[in-house]
MOPAC internal coordinates of N, CA, C and O (Angstrom, degrees):
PM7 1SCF
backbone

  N    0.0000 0     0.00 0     0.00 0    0    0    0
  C    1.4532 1     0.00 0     0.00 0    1    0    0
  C    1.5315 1   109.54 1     0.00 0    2    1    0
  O    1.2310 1   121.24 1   -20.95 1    3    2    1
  N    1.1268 1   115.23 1   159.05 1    3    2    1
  C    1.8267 1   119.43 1  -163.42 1    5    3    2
  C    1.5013 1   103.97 1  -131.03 1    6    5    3
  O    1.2310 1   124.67 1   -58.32 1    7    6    5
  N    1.1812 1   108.64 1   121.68 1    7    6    5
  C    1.8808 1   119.11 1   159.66 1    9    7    6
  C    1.3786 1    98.18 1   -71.48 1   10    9    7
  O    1.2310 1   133.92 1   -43.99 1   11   10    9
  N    1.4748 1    90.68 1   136.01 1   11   10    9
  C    1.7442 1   103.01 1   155.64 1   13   11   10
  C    1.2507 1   105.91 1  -134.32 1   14   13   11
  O    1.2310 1   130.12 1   -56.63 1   15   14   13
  N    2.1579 1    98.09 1   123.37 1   15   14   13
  C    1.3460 1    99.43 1  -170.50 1   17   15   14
  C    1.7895 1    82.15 1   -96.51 1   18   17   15
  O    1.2310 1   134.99 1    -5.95 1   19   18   17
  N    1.5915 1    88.61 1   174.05 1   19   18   17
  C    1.4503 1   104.79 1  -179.50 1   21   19   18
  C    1.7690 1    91.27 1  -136.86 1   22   21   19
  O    1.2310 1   115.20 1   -28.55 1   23   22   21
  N    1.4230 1   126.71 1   151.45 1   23   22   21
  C    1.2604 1   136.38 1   144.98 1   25   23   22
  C    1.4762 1    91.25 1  -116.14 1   26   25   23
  O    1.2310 1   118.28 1   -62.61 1   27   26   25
  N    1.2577 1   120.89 1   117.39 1   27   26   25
  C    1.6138 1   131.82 1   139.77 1   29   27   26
  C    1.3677 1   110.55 1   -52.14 1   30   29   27
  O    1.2310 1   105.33 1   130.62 1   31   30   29
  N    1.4916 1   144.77 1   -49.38 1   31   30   29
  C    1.1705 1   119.87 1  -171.10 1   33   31   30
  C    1.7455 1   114.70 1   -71.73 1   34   33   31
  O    1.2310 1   129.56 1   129.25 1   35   34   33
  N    1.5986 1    99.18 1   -50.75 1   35   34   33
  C    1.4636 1   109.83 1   163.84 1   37   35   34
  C    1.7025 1   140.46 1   -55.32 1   38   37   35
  O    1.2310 1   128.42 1   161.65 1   39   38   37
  N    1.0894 1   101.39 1   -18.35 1   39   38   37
  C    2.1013 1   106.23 1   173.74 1   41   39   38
  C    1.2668 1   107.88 1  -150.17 1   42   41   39
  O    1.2310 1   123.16 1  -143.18 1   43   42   41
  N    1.7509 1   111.55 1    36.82 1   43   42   41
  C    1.5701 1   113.67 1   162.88 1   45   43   42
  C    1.8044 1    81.39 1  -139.66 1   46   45   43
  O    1.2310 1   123.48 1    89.55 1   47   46   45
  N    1.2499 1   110.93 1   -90.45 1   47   46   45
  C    1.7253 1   121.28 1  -135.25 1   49   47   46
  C    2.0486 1    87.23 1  -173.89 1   50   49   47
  O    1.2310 1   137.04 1   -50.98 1   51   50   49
  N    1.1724 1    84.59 1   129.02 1   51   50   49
  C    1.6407 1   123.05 1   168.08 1   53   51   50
  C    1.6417 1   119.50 1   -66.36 1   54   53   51
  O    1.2310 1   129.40 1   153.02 1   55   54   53
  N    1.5002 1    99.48 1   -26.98 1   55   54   53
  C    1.5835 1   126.38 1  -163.28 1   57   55   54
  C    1.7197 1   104.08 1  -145.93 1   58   57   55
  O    1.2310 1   107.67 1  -137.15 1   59   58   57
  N    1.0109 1   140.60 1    42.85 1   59   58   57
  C    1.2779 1   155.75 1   177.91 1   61   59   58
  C    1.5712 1    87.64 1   -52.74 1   62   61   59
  O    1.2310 1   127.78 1   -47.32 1   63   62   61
  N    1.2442 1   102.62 1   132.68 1   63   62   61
  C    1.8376 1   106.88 1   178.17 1   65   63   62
  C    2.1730 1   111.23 1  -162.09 1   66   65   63
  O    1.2310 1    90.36 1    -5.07 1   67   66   65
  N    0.8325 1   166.80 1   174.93 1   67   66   65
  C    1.1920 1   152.36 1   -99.05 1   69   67   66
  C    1.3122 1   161.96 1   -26.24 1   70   69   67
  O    1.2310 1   110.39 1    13.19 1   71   70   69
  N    1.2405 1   135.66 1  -166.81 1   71   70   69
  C    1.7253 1    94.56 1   179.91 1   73   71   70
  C    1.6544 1    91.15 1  -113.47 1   74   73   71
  O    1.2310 1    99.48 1   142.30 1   75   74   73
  N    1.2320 1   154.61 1   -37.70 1   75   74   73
  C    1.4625 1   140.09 1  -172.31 1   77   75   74
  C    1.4707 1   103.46 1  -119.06 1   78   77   75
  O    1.2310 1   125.77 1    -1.13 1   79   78   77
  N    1.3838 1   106.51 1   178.87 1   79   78   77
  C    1.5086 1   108.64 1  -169.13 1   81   79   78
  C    1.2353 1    97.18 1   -71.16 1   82   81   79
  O    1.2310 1    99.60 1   105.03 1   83   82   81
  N    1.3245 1   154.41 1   -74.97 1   83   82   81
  C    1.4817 1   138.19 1  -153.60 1   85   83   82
  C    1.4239 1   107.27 1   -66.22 1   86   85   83
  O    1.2310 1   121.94 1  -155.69 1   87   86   85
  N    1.2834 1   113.90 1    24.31 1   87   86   85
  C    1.6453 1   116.04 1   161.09 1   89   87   86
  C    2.0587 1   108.99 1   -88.92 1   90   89   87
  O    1.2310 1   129.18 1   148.02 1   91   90   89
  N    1.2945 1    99.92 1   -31.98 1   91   90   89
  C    1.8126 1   109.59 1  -179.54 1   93   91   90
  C    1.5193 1   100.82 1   165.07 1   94   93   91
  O    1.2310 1   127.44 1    22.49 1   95   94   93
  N    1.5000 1   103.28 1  -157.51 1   95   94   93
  C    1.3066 1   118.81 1  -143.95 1   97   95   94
  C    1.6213 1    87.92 1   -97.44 1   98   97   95
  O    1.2310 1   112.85 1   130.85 1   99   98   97
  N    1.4523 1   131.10 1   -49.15 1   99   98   97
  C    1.1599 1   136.66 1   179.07 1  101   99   98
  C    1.4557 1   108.48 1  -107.40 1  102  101   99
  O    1.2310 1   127.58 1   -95.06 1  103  102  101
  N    1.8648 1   103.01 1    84.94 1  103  102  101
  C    1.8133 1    92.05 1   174.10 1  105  103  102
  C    1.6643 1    98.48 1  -101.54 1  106  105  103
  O    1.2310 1   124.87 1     3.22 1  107  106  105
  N    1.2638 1   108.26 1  -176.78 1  107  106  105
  C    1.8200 1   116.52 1   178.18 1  109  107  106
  C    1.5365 1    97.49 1   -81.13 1  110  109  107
  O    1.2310 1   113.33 1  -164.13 1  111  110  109
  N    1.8764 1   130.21 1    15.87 1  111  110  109
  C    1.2070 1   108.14 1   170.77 1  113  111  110
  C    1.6867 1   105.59 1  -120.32 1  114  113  111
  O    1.2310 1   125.86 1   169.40 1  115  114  113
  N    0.9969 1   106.34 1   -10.60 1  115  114  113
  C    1.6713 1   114.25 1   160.65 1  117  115  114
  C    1.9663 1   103.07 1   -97.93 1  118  117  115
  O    1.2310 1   109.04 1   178.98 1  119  118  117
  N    0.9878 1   138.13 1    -1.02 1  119  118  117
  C    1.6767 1   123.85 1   121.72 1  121  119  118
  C    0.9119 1   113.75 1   -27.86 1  122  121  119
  O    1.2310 1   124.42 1   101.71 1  123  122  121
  N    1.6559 1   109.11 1   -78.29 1  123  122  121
  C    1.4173 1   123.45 1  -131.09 1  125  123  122
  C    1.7032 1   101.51 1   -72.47 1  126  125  123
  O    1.2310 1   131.50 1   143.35 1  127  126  125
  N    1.2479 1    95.40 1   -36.65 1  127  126  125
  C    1.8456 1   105.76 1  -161.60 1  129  127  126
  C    1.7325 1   109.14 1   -82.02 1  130  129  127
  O    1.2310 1   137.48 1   157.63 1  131  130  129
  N    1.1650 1    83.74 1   -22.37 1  131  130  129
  C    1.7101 1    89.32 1  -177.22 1  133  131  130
  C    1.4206 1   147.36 1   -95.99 1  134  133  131
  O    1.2310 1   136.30 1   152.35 1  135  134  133
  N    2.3635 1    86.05 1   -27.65 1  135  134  133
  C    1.2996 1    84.04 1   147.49 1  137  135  134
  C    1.5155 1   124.61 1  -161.01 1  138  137  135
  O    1.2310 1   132.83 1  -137.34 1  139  138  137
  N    1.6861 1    92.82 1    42.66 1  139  138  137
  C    1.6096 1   123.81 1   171.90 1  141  139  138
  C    1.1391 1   106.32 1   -85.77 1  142  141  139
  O    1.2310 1   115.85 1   101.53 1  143  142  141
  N    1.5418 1   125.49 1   -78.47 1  143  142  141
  C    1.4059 1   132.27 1  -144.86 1  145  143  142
  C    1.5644 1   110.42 1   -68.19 1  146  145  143
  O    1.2310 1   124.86 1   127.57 1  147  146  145
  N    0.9426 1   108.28 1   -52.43 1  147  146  145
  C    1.1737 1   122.63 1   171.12 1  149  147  146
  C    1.8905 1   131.71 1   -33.40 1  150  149  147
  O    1.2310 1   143.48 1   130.85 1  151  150  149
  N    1.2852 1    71.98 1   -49.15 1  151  150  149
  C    2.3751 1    81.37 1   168.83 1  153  151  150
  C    1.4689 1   100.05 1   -88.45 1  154  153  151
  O    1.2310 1   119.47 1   148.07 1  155  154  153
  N    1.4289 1   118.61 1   -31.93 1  155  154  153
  C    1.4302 1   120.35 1  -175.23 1  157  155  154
  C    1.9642 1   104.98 1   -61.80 1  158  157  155
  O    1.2310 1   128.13 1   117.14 1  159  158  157
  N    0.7249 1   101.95 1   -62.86 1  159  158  157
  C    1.9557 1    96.72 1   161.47 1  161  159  158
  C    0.9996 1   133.05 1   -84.07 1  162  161  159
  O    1.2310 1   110.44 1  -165.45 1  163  162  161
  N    1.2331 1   135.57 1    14.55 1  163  162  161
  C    1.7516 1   152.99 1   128.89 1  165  163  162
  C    1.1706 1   104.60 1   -35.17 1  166  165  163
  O    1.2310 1   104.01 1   -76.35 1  167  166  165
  N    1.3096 1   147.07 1   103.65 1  167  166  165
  C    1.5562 1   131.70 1   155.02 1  169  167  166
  C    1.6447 1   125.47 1   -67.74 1  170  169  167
  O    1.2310 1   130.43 1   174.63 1  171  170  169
  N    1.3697 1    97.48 1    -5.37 1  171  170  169
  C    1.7097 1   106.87 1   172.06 1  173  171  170
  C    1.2807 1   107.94 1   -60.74 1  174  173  171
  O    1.2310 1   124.42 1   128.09 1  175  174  173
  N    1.5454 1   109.11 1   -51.91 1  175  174  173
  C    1.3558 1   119.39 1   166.12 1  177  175  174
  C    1.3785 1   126.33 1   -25.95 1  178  177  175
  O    1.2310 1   114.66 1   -51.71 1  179  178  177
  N    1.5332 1   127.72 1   128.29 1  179  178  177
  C    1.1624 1   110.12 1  -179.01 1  181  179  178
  C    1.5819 1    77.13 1  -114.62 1  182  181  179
  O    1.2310 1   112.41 1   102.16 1  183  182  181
  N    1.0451 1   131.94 1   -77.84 1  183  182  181
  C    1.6740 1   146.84 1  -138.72 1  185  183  182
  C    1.4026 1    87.67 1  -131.65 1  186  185  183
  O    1.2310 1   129.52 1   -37.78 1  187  186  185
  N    1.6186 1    99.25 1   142.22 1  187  186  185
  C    1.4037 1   126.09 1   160.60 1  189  187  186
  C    1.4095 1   121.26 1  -120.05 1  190  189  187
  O    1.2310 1   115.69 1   -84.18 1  191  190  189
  N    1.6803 1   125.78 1    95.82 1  191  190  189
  C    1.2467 1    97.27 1  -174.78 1  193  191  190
  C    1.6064 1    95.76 1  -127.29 1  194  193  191
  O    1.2310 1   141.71 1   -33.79 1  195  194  193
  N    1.6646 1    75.46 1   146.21 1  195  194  193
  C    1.4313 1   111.07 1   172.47 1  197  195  194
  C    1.2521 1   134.39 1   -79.03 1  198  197  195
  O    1.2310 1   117.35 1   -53.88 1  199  198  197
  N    1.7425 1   122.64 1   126.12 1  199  198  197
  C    1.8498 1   109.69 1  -179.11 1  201  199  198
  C    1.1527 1    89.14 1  -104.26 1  202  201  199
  O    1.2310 1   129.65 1   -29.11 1  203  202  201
  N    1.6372 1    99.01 1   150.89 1  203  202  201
  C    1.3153 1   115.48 1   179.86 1  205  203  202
  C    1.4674 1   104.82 1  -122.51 1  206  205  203
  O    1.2310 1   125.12 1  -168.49 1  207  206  205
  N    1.2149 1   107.76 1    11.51 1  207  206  205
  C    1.6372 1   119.24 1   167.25 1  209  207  206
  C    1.5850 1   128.71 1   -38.67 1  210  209  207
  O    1.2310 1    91.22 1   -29.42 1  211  210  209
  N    1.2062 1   165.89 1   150.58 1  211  210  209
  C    1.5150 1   130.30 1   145.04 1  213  211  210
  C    1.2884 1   108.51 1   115.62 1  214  213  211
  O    1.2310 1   113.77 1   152.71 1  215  214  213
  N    1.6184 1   129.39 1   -27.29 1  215  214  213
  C    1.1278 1   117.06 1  -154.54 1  217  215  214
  C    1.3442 1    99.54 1   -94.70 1  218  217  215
  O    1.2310 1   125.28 1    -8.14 1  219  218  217
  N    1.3232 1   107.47 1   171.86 1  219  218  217
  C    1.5102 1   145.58 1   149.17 1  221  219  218
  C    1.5238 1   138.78 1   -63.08 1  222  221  219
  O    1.2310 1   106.58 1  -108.31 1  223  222  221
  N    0.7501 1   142.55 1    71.69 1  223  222  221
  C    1.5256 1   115.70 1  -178.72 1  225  223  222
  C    1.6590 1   122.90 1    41.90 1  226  225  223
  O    1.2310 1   121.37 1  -112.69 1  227  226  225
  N    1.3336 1   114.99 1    67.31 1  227  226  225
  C    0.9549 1   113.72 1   158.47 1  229  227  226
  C    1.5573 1   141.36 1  -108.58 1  230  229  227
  O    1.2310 1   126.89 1   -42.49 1  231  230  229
  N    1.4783 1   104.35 1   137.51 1  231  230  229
  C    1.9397 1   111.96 1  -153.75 1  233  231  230
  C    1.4107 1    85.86 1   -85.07 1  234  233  231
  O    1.2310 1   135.31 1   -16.99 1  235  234  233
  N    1.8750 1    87.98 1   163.01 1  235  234  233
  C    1.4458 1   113.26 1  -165.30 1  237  235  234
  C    1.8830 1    98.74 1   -70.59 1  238  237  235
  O    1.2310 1   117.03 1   154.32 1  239  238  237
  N    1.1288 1   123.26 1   -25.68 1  239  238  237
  C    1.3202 1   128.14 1  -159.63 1  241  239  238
  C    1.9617 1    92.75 1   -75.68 1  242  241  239
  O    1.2310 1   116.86 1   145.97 1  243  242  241
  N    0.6950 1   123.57 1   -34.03 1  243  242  241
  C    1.9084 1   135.05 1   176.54 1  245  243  242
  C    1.9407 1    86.56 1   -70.37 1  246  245  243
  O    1.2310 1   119.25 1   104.33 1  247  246  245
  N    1.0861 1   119.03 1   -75.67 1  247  246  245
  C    1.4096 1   107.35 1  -167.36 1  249  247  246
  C    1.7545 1   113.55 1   -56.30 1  250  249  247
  O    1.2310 1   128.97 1   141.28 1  251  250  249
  N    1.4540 1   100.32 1   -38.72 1  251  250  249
  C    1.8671 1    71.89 1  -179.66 1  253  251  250
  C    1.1848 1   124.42 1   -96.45 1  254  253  251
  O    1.2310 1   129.70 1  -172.73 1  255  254  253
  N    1.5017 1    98.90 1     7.27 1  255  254  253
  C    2.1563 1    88.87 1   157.26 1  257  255  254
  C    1.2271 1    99.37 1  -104.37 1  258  257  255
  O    1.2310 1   105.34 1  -161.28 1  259  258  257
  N    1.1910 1   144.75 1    18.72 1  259  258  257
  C    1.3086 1   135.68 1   164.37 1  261  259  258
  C    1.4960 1   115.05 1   -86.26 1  262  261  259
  O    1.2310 1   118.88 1   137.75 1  263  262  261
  N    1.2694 1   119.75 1   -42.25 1  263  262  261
  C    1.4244 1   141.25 1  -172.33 1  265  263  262
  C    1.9837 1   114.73 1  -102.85 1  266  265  263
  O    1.2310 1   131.34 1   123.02 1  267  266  265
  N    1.5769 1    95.72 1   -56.98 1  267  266  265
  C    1.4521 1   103.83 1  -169.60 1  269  267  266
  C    1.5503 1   117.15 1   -61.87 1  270  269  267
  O    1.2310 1   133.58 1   150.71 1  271  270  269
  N    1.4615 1    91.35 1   -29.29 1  271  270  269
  C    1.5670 1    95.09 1  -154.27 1  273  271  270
  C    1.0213 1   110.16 1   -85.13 1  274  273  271
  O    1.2310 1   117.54 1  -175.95 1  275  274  273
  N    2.0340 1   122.29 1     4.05 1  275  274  273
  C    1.1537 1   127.44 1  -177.53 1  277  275  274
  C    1.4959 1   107.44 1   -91.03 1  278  277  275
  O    1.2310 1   118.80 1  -171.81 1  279  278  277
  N    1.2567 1   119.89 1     8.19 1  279  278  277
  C    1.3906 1   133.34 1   172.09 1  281  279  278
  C    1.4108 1    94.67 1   -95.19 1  282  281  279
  O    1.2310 1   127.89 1   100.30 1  283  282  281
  N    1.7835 1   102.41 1   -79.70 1  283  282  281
  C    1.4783 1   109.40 1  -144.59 1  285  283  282
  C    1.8597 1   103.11 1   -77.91 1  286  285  283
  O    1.2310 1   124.27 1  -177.28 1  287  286  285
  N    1.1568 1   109.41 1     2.72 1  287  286  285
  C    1.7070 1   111.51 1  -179.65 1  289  287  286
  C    1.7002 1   107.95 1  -114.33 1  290  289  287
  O    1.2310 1   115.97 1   122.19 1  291  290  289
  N    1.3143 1   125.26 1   -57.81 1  291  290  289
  C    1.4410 1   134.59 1  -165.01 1  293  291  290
  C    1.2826 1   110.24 1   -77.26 1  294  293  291
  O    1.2310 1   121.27 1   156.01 1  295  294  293
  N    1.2427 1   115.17 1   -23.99 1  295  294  293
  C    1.4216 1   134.79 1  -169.03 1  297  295  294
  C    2.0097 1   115.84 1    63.31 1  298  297  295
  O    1.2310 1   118.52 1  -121.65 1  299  298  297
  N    1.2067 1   120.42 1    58.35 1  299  298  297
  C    1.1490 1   150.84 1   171.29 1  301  299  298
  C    1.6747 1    95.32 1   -81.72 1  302  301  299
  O    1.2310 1   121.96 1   -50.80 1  303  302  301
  N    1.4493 1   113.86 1   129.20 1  303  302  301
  C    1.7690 1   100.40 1   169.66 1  305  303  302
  C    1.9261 1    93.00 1   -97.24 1  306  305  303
  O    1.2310 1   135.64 1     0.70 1  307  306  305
  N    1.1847 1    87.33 1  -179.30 1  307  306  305
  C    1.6370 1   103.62 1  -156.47 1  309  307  306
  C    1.8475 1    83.87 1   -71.80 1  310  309  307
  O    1.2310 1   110.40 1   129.94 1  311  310  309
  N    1.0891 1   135.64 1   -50.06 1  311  310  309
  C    1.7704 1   141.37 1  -170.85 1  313  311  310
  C    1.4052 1    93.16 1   -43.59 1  314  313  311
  O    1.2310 1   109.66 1   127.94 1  315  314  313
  N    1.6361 1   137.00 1   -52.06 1  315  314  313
  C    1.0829 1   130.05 1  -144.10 1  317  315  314
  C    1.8265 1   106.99 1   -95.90 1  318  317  315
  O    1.2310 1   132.50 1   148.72 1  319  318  317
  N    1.4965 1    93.45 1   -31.28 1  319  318  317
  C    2.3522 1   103.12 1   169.17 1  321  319  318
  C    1.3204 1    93.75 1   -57.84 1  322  321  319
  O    1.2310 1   118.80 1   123.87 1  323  322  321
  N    1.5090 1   119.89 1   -56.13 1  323  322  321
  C    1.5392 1   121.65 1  -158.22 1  325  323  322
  C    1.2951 1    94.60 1   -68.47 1  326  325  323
  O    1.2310 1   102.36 1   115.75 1  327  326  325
  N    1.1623 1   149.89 1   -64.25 1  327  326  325
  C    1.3533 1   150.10 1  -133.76 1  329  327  326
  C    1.8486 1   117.46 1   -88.55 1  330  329  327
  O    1.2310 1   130.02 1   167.75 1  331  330  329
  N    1.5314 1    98.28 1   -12.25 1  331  330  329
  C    1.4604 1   108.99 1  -171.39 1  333  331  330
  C    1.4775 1   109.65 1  -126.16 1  334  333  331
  O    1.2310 1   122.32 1   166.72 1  335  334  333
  N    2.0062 1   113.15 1   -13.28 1  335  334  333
  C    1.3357 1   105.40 1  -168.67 1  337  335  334
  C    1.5557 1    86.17 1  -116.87 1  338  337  335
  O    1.2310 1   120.41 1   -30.10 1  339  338  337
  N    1.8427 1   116.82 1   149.90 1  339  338  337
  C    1.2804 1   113.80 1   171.21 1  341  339  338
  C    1.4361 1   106.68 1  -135.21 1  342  341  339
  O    1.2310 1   117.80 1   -50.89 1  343  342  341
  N    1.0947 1   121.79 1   129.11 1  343  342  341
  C    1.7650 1   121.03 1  -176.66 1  345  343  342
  C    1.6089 1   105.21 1   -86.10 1  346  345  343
  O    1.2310 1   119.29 1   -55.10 1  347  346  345
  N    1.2797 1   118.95 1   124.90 1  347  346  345
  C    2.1526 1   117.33 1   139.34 1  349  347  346
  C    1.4300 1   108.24 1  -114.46 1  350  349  347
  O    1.2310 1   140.71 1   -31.97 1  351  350  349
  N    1.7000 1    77.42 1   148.03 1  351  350  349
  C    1.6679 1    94.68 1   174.35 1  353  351  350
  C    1.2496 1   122.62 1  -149.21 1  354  353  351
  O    1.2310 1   116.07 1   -70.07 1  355  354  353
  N    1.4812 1   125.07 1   109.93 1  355  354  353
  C    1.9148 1    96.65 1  -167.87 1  357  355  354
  C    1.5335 1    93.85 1   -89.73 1  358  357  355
  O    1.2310 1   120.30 1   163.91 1  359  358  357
  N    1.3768 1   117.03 1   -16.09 1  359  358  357
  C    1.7420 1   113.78 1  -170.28 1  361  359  358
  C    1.1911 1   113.40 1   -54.54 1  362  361  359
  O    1.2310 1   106.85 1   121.31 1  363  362  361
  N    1.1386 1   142.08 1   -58.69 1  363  362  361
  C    1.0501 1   164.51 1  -163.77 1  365  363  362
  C    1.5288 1   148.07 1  -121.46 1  366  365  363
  O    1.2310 1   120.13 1  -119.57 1  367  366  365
  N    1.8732 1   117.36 1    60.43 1  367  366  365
  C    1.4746 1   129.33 1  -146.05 1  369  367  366
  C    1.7573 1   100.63 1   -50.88 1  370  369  367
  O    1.2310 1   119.60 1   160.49 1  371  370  369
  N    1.0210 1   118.38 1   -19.51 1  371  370  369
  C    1.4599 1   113.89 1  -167.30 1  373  371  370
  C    1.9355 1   115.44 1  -104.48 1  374  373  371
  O    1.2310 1   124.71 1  -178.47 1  375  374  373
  N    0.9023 1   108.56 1     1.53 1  375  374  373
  C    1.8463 1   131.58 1   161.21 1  377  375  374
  C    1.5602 1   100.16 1   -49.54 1  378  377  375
  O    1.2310 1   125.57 1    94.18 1  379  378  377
  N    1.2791 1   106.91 1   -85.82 1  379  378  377
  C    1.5517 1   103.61 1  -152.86 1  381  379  378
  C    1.7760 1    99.19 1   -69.42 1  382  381  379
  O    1.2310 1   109.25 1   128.52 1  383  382  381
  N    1.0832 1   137.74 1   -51.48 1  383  382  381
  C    1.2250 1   139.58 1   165.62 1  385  383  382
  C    1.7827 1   100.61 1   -16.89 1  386  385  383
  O    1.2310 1   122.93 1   137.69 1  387  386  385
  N    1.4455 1   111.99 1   -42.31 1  387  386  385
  C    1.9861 1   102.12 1  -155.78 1  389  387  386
  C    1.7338 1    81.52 1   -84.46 1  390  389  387
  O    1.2310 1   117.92 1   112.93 1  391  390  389
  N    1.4861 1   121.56 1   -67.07 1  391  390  389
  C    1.0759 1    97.70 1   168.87 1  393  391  390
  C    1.3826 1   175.43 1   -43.56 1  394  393  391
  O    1.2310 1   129.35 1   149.53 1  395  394  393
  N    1.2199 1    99.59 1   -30.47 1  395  394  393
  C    1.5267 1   122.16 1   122.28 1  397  395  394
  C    1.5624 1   121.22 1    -5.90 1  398  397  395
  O    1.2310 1   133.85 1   100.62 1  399  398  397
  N    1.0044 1    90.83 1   -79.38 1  399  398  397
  C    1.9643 1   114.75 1  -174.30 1  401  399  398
  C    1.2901 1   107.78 1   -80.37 1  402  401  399
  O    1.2310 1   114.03 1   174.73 1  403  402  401
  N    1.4256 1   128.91 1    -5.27 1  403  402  401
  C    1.2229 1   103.40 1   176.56 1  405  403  402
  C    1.8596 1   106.13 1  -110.77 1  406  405  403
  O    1.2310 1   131.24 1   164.20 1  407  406  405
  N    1.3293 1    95.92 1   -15.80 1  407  406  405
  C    2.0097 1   118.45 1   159.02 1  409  407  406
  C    1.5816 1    98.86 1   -52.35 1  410  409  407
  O    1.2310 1   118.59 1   131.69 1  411  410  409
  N    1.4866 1   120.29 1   -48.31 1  411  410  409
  C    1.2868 1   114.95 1  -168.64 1  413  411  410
  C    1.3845 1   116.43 1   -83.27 1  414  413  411
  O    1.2310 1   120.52 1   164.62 1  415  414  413
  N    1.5733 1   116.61 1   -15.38 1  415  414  413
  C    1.4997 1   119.73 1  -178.25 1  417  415  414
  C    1.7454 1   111.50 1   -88.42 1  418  417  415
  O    1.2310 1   129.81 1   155.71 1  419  418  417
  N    1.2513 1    98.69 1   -24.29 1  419  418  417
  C    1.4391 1   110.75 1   167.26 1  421  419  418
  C    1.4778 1   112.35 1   -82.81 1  422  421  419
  O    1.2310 1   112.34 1   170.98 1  423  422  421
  N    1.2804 1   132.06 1    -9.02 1  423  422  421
  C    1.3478 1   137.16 1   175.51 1  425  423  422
  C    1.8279 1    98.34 1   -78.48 1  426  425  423
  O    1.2310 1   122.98 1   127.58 1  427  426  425
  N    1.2723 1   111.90 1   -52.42 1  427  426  425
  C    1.9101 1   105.23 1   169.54 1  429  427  426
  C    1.2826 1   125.33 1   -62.39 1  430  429  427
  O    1.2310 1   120.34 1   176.31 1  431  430  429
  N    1.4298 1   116.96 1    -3.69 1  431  430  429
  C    1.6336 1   106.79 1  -170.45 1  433  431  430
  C    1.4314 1   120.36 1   -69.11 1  434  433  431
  O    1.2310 1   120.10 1   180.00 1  435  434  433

């Protein structure tokens, strides 16, 4: 079985900012599509984890099409994001906590 690490600041954008592509060059829907879904239906895949190290100012509208929409768009149930994606972060104690919660608000839709 295979980890796939991800650095978002390092092999996306430092400053990751919109929610679809005609928002810019790094939106949360060229994330999601490019290098979410993809390990997420890999069964080689065991774990995907994500650093959230590095960044910039990033808006909530980048995180929930980056994350949410792999529920409420791809059709991923919330057991299988949680169970295959894992966040670290030393930058920032309050990151994985929002995400978290917003995985879980997209888990009621």
């Amino acid at each position: 079985m295979e980890i796939k690490n991800i650095s978002i600041a390092n092999d996306f954008s430092k400053v990751p900012a919109g929610r679809f592509y005609n928002d810019g060059p790094y939106s949360g829907e060229k994330f999601r599509k490019e290098f979410l879904v993809e390990p997420l239906r890999d069964r080689n895949v065991e774990k995907i984890i994500i650093n959230l190290n590095g960044l910039c100012g990033v808006g909530s509208s980048f995180w929930d099409e980056a994350f949410v929409s792999l529920i409420t768009e791809d059709g991923f149930s919330y057991d299988e994001v949680t169970a295959k994606i894992e966040f670290t972060c030393s930058d920032d104690d309050t990151l994985i906590p929002l995400l978290k919660g917003y995985l879980k608000e997209a888990k009621n839709v």
